[in-house]
N, C-alpha and C positions, 0 to 999 in steps of 0.2 A: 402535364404533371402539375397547373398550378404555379403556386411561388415555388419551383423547386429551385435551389441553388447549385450550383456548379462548385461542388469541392471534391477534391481527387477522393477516394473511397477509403485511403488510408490515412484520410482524417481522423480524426474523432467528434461526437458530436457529445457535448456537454449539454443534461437536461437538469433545469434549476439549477438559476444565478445567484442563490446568498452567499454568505460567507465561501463557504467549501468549494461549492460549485466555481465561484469566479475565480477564486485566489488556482485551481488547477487548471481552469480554461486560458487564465495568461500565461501563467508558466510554459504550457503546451506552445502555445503562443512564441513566446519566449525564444523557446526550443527548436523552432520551426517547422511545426505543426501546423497544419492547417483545421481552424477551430467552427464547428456550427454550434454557437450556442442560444438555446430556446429557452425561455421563462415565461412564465404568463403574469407578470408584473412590470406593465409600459416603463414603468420609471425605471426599472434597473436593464432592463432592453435599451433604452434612453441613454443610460449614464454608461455603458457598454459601446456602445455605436464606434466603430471604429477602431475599434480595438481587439476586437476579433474576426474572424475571414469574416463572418455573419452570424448575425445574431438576430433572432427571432423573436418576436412576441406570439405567443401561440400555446393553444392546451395541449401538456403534456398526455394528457389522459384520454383525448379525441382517437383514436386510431385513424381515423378518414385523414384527418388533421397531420398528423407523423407523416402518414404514406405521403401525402401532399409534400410534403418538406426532403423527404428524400429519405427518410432516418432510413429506412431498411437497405440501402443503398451501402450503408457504413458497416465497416468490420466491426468496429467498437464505439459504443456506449456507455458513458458514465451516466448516473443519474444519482444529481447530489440534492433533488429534494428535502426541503429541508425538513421541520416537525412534523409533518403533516402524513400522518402513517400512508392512510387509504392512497393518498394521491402517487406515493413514494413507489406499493405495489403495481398502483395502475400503473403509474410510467414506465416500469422498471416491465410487467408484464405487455405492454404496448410494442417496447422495442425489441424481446423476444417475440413476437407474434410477427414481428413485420422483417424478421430473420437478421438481426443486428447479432455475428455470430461471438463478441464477445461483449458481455453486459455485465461493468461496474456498476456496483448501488452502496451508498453511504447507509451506515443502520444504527439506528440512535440506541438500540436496546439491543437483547440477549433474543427475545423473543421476534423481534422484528427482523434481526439479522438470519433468525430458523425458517420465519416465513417465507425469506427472499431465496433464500438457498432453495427451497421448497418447490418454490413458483420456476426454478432453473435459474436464476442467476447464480453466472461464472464464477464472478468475484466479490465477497461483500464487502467493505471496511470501514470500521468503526475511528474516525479521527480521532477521537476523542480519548476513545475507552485505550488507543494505539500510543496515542502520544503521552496519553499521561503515565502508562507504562514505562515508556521509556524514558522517560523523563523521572520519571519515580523512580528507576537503576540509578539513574545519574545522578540524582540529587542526594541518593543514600552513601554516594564513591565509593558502590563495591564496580562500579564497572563502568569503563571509560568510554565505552559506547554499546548499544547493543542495538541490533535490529530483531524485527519477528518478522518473519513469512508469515502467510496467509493460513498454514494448514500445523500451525503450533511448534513450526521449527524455529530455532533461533541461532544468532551470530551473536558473540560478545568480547567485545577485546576489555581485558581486565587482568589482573597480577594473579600469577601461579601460586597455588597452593603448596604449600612446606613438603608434602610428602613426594611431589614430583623434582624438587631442584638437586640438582650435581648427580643425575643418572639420565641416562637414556629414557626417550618416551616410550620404547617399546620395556622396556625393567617398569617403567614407572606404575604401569596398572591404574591410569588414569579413567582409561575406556571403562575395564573392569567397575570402577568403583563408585564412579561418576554418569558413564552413559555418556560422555562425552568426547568428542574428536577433538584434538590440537591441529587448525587447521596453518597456523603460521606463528611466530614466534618475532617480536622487533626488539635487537638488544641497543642500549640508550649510544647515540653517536652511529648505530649503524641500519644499511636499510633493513626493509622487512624481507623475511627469508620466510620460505614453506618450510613445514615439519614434516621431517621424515621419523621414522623409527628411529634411525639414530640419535636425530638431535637432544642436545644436552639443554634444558635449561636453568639460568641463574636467578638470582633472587631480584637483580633489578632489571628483568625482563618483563615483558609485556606480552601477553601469547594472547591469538585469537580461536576461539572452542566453540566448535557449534555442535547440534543435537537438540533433543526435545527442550520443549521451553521451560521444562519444572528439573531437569537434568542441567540446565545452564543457569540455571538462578541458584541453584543446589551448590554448584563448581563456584560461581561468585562469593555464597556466601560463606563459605569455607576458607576464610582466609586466617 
């Protein structure tokens, strides 16, 4: 097989080391994961060496080249390709062709992220368009944290709206009105508790609501 490497299969193999790419292949790292990370730019292959299980200098877009390296070996594939559309698809179509059965790909745009979906990749995500999102809830302080799922569901822990405080969540008609689940409730000094239909909450509570991501910004901004 070549230079093929010897990493247990429930690695990951991280394709393209810029920003995106490296800063998840140490984490991984980190975690204790075992990491093959490939770029075709000697110098950040270079400035990597050691730092992860192994790291290649090699075209992402070669398929002769992947199968050589082991990629189809791996459950999962990230490919954090950076600008570079065409190279982004080929990679990303390379490690499904070569049976890599879960493929992450980073996608700079609306229209590049349709493509990838397109071509079968699993999972796409957009860093950027992600973080600034959330970052954007938080910097507004309607809500004190919030995450998105991949498929436009969201989490957000943020302060209850006037028409649910001092009744029951099942009287309250949150669901009805909002589209929204109370899935936990932290009142100030004490831990965090699940909601049930019963639960009462107060005005310096903090509850956490999930449901679609235009029904959870809707419930934030309703304050």
């Amino acid at each position: 097989m070549g230079r093929h490497h010897h990493i247990d299969p429930g690695g990951v193999v991280v394709i393209g080391l810029g920003r995106f790419g490296k800063s998840l292949a140490l984490e991984l790292v980190a975690e204790g994961v075992e990491v093959l990370g490939i770029d075709s730019d000697g110098g950040v292959v270079q400035g990597l060496a050691g730092r992860l299980t192994h790291v290649v200098e090699a075209d992402s877009t070669n398929e002769e080249a992947m199968r050589q390296l082991g990629v189809g070996e791996f459950r999962r594939a990230v490919v954090g390709v950076g600008n570079d559309l065409e190279a982004s698809i080929l990679s990303a179509s390379v490690a499904l062709a070569l049976g890599v059965e879960e493929v992450w790909s980073k996608a700079i745009s609306q229209a590049h992220a349709r493509i990838l979906t397109q071509i079968g990749v699993h999972h796409v995500v957009r860093p950027e368009h992600d973080m600034g999102r959330r970052v954007a809830h938080l910097v507004r302080g309607r809500m004190l944290d919030y995450i998105e799922l991949d498929d436009g569901y969201a989490f957000a822990k943020t302060r209850p709206v006037r028409c649910m405080l001092g009744v029951t969540l099942a009287d309250s008609d949150v669901r009805k009105q909002f589209g929204v689940t109370v899935v936990g409730v932290k009142r100030p000094g004490q831990e965090f508790t699940y909601a049930t239909a019963e639960t009462v909450v107060e005005s310096g509570d903090v509850v956490i609501v999930s449901g679609r991501r235009e029904s959870v910004e809707k419930f934030a901004a309703t304050q």
